[in-house]
PyMOL commands that place a pseudoatom at each C-alpha (Angstrom):
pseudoatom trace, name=CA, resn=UNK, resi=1, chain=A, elem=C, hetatm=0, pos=[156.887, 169.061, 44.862]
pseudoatom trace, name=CA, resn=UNK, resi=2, chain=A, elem=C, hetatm=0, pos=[155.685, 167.690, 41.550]
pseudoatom trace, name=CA, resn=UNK, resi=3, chain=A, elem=C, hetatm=0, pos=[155.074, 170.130, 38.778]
pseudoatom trace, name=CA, resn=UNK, resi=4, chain=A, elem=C, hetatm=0, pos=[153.152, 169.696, 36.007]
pseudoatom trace, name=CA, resn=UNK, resi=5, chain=A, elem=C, hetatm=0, pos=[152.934, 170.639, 32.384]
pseudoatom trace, name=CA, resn=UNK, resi=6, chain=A, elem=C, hetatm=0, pos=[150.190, 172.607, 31.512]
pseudoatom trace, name=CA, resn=UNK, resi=7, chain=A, elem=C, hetatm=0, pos=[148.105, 173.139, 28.590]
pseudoatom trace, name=CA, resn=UNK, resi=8, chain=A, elem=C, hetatm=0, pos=[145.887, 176.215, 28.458]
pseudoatom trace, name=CA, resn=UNK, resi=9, chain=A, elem=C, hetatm=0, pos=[143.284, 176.050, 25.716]
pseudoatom trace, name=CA, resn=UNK, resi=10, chain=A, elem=C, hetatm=0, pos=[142.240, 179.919, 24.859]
pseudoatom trace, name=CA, resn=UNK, resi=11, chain=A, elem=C, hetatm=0, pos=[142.230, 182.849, 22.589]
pseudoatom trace, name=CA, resn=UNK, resi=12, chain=A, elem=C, hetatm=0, pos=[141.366, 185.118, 25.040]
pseudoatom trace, name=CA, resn=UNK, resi=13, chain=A, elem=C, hetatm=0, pos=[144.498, 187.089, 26.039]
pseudoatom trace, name=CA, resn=UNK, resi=14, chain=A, elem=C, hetatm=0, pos=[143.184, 188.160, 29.278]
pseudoatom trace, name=CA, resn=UNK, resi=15, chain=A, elem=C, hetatm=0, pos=[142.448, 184.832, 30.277]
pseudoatom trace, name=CA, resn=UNK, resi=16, chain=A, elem=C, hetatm=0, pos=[145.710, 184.024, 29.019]
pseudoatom trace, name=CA, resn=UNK, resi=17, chain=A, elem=C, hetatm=0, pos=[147.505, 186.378, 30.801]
pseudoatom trace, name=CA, resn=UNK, resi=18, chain=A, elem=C, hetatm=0, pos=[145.824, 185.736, 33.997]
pseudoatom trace, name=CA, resn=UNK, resi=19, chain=A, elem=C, hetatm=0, pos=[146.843, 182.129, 34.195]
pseudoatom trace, name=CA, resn=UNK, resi=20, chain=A, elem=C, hetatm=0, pos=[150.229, 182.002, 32.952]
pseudoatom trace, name=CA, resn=UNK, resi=21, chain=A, elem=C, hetatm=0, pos=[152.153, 184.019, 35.906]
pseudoatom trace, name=CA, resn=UNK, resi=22, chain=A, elem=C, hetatm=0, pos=[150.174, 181.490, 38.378]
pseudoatom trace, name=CA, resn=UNK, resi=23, chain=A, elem=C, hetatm=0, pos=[150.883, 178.448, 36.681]
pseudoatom trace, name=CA, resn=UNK, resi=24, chain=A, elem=C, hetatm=0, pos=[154.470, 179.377, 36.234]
pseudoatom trace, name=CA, resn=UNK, resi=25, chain=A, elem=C, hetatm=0, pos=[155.082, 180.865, 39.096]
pseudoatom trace, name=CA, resn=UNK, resi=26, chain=A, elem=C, hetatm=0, pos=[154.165, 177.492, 41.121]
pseudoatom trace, name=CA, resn=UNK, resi=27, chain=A, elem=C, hetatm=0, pos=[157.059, 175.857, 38.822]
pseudoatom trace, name=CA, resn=UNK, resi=28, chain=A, elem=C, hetatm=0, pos=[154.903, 174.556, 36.596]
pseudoatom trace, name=CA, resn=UNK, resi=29, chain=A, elem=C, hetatm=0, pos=[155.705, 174.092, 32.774]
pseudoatom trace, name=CA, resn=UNK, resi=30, chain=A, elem=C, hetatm=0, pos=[152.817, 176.125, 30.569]
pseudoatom trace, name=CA, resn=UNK, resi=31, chain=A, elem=C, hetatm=0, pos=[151.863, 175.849, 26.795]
pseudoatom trace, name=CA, resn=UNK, resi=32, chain=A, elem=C, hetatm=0, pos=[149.156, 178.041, 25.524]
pseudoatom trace, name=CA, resn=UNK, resi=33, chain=A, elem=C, hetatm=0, pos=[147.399, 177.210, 22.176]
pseudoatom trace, name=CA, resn=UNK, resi=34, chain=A, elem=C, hetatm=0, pos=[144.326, 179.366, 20.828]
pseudoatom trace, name=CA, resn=UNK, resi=35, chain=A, elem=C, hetatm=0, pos=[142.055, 176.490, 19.649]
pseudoatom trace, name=CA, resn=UNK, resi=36, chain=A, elem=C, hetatm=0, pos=[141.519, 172.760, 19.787]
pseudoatom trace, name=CA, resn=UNK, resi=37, chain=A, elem=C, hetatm=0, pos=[142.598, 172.544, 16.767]
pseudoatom trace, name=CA, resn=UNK, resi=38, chain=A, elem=C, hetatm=0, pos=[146.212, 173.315, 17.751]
pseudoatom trace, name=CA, resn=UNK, resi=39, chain=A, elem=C, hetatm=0, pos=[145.753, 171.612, 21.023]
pseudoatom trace, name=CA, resn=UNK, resi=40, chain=A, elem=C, hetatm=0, pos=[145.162, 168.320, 18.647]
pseudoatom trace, name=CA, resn=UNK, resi=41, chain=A, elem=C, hetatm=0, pos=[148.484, 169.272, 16.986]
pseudoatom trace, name=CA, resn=UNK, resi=42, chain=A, elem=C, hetatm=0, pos=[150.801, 169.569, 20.082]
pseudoatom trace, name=CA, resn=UNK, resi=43, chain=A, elem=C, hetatm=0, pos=[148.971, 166.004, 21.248]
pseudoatom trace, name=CA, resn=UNK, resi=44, chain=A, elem=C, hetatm=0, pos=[150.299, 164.998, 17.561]
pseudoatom trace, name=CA, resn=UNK, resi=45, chain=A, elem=C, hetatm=0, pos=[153.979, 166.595, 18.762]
pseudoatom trace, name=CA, resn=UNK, resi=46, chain=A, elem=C, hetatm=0, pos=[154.055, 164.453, 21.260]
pseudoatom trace, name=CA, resn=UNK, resi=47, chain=A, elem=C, hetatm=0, pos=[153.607, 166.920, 23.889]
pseudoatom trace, name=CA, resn=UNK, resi=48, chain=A, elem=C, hetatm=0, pos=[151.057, 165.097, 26.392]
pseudoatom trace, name=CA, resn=UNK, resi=49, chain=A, elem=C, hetatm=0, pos=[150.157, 167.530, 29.250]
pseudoatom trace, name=CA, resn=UNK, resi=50, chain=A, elem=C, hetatm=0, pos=[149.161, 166.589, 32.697]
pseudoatom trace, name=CA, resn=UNK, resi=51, chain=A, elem=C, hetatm=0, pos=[146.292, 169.133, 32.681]
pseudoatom trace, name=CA, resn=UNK, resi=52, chain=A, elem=C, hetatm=0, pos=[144.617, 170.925, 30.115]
pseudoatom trace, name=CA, resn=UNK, resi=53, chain=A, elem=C, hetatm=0, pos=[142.606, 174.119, 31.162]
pseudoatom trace, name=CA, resn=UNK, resi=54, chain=A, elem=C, hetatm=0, pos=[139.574, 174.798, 28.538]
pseudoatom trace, name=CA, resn=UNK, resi=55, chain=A, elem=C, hetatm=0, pos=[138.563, 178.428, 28.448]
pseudoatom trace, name=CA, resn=UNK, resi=56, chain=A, elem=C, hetatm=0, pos=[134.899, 177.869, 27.886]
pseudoatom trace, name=CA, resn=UNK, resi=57, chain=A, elem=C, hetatm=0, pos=[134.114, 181.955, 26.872]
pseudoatom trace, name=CA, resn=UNK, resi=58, chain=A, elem=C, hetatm=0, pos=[136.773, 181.116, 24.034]
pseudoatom trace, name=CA, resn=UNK, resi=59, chain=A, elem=C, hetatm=0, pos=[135.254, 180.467, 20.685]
pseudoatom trace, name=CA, resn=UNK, resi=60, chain=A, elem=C, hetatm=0, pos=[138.490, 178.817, 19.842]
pseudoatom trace, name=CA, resn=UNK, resi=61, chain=A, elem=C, hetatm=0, pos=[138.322, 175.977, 22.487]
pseudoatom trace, name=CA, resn=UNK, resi=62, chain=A, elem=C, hetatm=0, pos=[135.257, 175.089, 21.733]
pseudoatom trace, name=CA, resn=UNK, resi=63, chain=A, elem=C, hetatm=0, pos=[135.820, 174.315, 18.244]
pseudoatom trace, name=CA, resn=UNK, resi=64, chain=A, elem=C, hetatm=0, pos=[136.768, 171.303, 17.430]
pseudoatom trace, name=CA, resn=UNK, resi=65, chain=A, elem=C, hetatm=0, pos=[136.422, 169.957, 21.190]
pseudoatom trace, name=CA, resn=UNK, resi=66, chain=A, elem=C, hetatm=0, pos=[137.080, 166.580, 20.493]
pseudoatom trace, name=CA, resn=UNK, resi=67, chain=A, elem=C, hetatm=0, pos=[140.825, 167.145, 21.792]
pseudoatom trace, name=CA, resn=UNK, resi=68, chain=A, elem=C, hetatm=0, pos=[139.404, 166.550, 25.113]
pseudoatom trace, name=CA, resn=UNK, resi=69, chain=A, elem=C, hetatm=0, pos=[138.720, 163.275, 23.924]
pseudoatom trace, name=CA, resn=UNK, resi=70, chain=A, elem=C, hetatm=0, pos=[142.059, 162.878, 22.425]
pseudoatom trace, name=CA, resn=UNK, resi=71, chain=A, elem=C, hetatm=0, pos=[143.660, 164.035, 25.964]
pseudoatom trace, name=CA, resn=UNK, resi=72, chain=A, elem=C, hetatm=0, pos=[141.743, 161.542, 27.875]
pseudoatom trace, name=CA, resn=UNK, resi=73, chain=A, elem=C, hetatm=0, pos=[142.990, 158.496, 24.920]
pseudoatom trace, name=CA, resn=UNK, resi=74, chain=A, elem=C, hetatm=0, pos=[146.447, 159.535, 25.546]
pseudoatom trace, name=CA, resn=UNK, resi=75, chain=A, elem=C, hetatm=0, pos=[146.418, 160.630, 29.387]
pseudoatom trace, name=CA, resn=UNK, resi=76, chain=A, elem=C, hetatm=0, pos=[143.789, 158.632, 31.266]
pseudoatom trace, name=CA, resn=UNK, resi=77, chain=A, elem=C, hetatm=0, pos=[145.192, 160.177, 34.091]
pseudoatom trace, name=CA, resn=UNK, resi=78, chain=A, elem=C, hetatm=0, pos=[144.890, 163.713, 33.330]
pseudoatom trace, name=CA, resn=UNK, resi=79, chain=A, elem=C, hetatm=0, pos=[143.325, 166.395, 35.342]
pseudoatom trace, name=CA, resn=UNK, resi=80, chain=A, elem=C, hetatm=0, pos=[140.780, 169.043, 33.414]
pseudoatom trace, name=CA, resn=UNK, resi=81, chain=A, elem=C, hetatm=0, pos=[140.077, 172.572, 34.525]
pseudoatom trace, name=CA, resn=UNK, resi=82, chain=A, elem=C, hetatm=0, pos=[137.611, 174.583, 32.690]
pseudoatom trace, name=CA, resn=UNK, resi=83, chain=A, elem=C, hetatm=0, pos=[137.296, 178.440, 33.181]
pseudoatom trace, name=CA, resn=UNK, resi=84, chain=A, elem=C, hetatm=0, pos=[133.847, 180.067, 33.156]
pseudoatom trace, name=CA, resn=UNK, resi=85, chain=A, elem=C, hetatm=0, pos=[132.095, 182.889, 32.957]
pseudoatom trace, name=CA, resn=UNK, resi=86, chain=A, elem=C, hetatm=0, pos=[129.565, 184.667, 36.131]
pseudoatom trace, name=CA, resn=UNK, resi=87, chain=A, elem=C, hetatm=0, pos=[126.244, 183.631, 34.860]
pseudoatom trace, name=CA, resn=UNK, resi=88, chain=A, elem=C, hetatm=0, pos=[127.596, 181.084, 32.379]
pseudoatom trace, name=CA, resn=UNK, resi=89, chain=A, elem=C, hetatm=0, pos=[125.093, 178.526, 31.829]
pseudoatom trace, name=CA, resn=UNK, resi=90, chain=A, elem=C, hetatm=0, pos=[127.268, 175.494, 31.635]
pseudoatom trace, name=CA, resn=UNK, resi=91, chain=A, elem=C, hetatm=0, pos=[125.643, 171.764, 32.061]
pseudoatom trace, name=CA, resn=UNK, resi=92, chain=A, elem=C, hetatm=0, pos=[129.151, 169.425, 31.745]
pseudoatom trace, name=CA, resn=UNK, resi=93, chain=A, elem=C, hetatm=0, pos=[128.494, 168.570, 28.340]
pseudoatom trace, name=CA, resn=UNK, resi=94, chain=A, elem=C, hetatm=0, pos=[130.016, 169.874, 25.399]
pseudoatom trace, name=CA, resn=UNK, resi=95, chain=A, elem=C, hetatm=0, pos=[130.029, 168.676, 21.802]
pseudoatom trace, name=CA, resn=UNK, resi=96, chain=A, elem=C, hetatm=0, pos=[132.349, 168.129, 19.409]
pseudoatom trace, name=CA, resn=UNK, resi=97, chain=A, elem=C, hetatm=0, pos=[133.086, 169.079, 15.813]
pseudoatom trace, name=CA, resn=UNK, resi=98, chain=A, elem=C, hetatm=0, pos=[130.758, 165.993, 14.397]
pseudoatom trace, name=CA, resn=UNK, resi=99, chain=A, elem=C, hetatm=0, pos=[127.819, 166.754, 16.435]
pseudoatom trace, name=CA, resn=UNK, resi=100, chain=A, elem=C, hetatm=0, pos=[127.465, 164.236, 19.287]
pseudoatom trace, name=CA, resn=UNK, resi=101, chain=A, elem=C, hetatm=0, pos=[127.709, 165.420, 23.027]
pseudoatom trace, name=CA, resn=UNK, resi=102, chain=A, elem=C, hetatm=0, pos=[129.742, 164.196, 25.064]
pseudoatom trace, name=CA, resn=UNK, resi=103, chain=A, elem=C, hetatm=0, pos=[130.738, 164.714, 28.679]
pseudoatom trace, name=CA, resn=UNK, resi=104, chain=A, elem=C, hetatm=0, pos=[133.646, 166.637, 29.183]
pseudoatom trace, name=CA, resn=UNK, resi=105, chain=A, elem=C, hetatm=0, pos=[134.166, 165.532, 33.305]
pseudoatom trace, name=CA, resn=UNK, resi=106, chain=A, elem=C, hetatm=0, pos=[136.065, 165.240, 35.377]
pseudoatom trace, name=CA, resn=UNK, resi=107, chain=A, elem=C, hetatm=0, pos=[136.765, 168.585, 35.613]
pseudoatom trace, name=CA, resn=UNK, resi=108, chain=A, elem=C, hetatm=0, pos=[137.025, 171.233, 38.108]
pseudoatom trace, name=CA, resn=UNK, resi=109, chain=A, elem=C, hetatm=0, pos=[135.675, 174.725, 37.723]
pseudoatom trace, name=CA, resn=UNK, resi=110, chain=A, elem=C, hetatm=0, pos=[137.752, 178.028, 37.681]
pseudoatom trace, name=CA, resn=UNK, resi=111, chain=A, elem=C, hetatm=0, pos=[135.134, 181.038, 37.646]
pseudoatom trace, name=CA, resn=UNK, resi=112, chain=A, elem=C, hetatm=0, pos=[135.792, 184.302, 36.625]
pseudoatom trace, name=CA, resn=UNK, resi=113, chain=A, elem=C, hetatm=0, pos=[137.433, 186.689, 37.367]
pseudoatom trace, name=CA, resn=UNK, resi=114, chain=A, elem=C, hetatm=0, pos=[140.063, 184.525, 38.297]
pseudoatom trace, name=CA, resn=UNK, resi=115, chain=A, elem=C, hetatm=0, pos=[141.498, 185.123, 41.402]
pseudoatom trace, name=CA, resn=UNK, resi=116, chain=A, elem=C, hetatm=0, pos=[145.189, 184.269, 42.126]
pseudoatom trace, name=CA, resn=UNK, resi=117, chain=A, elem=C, hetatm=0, pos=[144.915, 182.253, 45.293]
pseudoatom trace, name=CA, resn=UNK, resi=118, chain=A, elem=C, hetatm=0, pos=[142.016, 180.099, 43.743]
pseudoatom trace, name=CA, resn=UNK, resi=119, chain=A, elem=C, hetatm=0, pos=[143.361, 179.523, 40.833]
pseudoatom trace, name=CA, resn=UNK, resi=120, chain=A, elem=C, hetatm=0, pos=[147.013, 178.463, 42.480]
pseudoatom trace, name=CA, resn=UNK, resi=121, chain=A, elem=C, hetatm=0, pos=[144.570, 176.328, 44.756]
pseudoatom trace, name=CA, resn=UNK, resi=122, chain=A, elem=C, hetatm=0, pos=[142.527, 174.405, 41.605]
pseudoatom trace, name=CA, resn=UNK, resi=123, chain=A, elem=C, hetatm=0, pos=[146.069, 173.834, 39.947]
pseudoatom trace, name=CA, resn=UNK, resi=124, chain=A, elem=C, hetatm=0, pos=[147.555, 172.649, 43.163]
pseudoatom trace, name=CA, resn=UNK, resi=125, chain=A, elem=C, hetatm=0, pos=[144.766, 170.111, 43.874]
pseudoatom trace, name=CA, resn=UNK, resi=126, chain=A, elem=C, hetatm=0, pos=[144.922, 168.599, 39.896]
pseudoatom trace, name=CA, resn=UNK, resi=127, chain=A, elem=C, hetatm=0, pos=[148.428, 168.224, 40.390]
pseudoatom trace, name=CA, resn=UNK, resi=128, chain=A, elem=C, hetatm=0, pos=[148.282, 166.581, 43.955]
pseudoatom trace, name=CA, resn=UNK, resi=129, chain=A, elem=C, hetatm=0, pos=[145.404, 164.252, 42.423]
pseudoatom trace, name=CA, resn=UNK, resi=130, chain=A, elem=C, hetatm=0, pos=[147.602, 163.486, 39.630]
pseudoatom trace, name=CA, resn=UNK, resi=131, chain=A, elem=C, hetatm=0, pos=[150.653, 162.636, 41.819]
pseudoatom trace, name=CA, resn=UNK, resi=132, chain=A, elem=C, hetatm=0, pos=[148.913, 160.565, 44.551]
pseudoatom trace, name=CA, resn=UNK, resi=133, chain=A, elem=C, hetatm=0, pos=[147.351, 158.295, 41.485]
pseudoatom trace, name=CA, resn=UNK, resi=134, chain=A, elem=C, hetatm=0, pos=[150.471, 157.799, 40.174]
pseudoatom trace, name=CA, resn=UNK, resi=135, chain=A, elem=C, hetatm=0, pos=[152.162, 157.404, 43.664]
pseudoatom trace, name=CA, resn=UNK, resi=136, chain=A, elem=C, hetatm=0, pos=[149.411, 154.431, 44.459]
pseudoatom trace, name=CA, resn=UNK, resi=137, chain=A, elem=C, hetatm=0, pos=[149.810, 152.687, 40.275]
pseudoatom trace, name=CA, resn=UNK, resi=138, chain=A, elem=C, hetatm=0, pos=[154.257, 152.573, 41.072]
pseudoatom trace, name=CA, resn=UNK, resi=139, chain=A, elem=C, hetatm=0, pos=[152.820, 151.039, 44.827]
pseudoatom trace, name=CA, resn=UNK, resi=140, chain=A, elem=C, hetatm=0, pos=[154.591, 153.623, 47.016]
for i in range(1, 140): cmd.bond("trace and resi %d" % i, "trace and resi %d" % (i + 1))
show_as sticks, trace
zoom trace
């Protein structure tokens, strides 16, 4: 099995809290930061996840949202989850801290309340995307 290295984008605790056993209990390695801000600085640490799950009730990773475009520069590769609220409205577009939208897709939706086997399920199929594209690129 491959396992991935996470990054969870949130200040919410709950949301936090409700992830991380999941994620880590399918093997996976997780990192949690609070805001795109600090997501920016692990990219700058030269930590480079394989998916990055934006929290989009979190004030936090919303602002400054132009990491997403900073994961996509350094992993073109990389799988996006983003966790919503019932009753959200959410179009696929978010903007970033200059004031131009920009799509934040692909992406794949984890509603709320998060349910264990669903969310296992979303990380399980970003992961198995991520593996078979880089099981086609080596030409296995």
């Amino acid at each position: 099995m491959f396992h991935g290295r996470i990054l969870v984008v949130s200040d919410r605790r709950e949301v936090v809290d409700e992830l991380d056993p999941v994620i880590r209990a399918e093997g996976h390695l997780t990192l949690t930061v609070p805001s795109g801000e600090e997501a920016l600085n692990v990219f700058e640490e030269g930590i480079i996840p394989d998916v990055v799950v934006t929290d989009l009730g979190s004030s936090g990773s919303l602002e400054g949202i132009g990491y997403l475009r900073r994961f996509r520069q350094l992993n073109q590769l990389g799988q996006h989850l983003v966790v919503v609220e019932p009753g959200a409205p959410f179009s696929g577009t978010a903007t970033d801290s200059t004031g131009t939208g920009f799509r934040i897709e692909p992406f794949s939706v984890l509603p709320r309340p998060l349910e264990r086997e669903q969310v296992r399920g979303c990380i399980a199929g970003a992961i198995e995307r991520l593996r078979a594209v880089l099981q086609s690129l080596r030409g296995q």
